[in-house]
VOVORO-443388 format. One line per 2 residues: number of its first residue (from 1); their letters; for each residue x, y, z of N, C-alpha, C, O, CB. Coordinates in nm, 2 decimals, always signed. Glycine has a CB too. Example, Ala and Ser with C-alpha at 12.3 -4.5 7.8 and 13.67 -1.06 7.14 Angstrom:
% VOVORO-443388
1> AS> +1.32,-0.57,+0.78,+1.23,-0.45,+0.78,+1.32,-0.33,+0.78,+1.42,-0.33,+0.85,+1.13,-0.45,+0.90 | +1.28,-0.22,+0.71,+1.37,-0.11,+0.71,+1.29,+0.00,+0.79,+1.34,+0.11,+0.80,+1.41,-0.06,+0.57
% end
This chain:
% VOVORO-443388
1> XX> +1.00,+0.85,-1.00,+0.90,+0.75,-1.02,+0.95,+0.62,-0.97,+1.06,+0.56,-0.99,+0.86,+0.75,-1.17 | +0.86,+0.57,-0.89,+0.90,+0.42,-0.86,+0.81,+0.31,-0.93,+0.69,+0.28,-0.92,+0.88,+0.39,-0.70
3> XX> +0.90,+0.26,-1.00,+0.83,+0.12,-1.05,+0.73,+0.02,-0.99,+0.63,-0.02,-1.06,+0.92,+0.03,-1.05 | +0.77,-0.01,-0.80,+0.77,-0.09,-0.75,+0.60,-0.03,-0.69,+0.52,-0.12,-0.65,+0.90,-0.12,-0.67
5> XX> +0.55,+0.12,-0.70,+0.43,+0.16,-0.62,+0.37,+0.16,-0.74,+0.40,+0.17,-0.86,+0.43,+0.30,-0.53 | +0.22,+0.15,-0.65,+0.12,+0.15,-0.78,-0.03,+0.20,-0.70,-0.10,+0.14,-0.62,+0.10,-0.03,-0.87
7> XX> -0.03,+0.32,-0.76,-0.12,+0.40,-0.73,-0.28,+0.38,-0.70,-0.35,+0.42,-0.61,-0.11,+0.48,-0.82 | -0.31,+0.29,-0.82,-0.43,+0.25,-0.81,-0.44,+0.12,-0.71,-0.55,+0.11,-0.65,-0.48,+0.22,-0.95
9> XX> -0.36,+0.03,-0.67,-0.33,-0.06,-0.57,-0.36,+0.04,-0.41,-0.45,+0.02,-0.33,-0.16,-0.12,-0.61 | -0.28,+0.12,-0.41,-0.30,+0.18,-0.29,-0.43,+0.25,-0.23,-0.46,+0.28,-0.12,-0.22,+0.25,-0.28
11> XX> -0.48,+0.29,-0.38,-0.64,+0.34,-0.33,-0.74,+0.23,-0.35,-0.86,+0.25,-0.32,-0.71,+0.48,-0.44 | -0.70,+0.15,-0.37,-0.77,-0.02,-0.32,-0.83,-0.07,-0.21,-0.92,-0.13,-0.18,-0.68,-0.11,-0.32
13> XX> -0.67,+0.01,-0.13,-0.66,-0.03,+0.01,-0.54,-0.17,+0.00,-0.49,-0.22,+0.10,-0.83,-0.08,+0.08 | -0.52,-0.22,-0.14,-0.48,-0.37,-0.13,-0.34,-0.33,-0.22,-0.34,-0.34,-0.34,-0.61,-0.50,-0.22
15> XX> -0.21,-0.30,-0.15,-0.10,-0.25,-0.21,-0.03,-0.32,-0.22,+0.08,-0.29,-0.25,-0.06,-0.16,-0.18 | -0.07,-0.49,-0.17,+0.02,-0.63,-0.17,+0.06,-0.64,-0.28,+0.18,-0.67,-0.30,-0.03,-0.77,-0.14
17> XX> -0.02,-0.63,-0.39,-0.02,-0.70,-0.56,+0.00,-0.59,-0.64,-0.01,-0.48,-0.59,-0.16,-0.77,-0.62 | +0.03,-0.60,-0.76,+0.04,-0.46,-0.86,-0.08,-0.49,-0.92,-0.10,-0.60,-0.97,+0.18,-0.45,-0.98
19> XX> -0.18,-0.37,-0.92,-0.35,-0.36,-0.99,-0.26,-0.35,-1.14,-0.14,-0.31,-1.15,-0.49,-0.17,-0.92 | -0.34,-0.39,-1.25,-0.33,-0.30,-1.39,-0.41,-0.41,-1.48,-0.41,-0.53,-1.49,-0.15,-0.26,-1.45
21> XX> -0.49,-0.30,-1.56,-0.53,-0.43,-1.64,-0.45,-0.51,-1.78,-0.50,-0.61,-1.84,-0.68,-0.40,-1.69 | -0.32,-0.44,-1.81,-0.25,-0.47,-1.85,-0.13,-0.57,-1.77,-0.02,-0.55,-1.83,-0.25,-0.36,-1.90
23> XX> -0.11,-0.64,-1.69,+0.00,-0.66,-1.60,+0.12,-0.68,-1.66,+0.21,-0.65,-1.58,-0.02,-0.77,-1.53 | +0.17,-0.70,-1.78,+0.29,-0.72,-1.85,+0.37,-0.85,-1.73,+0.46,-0.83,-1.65,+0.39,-0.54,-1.88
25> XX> +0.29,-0.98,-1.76,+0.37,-1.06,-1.68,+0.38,-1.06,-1.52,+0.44,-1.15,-1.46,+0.46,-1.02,-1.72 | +0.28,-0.94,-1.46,+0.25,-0.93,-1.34,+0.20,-0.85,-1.34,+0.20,-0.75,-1.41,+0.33,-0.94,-1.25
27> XX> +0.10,-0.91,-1.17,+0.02,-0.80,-1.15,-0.14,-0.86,-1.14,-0.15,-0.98,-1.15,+0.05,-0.68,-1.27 | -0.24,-0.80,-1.13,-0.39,-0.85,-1.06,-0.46,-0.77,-1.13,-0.43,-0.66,-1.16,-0.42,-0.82,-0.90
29> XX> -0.60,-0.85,-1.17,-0.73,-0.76,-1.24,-0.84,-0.84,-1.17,-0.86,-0.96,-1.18,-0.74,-0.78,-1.44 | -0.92,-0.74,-1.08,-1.08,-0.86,-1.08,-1.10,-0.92,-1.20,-1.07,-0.87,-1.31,-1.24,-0.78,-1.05
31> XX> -1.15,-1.03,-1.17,-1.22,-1.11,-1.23,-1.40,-1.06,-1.32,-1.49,-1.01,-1.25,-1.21,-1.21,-1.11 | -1.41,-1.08,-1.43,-1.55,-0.96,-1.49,-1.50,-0.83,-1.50,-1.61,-0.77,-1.52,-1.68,-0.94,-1.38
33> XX> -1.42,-0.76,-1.49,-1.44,-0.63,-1.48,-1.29,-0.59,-1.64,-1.18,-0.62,-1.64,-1.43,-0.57,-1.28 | -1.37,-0.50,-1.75,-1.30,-0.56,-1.85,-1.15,-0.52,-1.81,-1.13,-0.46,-1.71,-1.35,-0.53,-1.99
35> XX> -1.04,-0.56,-1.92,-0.95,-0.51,-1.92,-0.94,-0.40,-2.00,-0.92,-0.41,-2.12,-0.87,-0.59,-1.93 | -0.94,-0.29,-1.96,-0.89,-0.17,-2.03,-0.91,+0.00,-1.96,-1.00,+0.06,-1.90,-0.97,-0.17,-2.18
37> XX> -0.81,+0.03,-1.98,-0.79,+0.16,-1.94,-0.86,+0.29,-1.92,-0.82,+0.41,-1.92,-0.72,+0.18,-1.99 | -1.02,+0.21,-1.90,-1.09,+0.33,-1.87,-1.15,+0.37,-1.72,-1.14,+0.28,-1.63,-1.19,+0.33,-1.96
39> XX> -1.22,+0.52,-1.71,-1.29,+0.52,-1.55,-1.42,+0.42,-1.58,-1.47,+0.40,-1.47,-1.35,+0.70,-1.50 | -1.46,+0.38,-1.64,-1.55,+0.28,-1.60,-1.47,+0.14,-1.55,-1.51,+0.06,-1.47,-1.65,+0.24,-1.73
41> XX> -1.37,+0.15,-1.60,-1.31,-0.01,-1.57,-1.26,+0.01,-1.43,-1.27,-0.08,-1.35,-1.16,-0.06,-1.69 | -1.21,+0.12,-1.39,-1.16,+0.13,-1.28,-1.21,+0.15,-1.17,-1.16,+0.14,-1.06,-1.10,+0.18,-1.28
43> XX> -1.34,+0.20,-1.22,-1.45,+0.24,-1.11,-1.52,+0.06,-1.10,-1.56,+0.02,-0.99,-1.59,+0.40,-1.19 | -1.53,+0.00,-1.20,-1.59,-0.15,-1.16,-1.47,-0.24,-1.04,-1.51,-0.30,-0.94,-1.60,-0.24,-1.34
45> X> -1.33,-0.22,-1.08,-1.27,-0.29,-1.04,-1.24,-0.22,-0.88,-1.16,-0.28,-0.80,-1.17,-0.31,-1.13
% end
């Protein structure tokens, strides 16, 4: 496992930034779209 890849970033298309809606200190969430760990959240973002 690599720390540094992030899966949902890459199916983005946008693998510059770490996606999560948790970032622990880093990392990217659209803006509106809530934070949490579901397929609706991920399908919004």
């Amino acid at each position: 496992m690599d720390p540094a890849y992030n899966c949902f970033a890459w199916a983005a298309g946008d693998a510059s930034i770490y996606w999560d809606p948790f970032p622990r200190g880093r990392g990217w969430w659209p803006v509106g779209v809530p934070r949490e760990r579901t397929l609706p959240a991920y399908l919004a973002a």
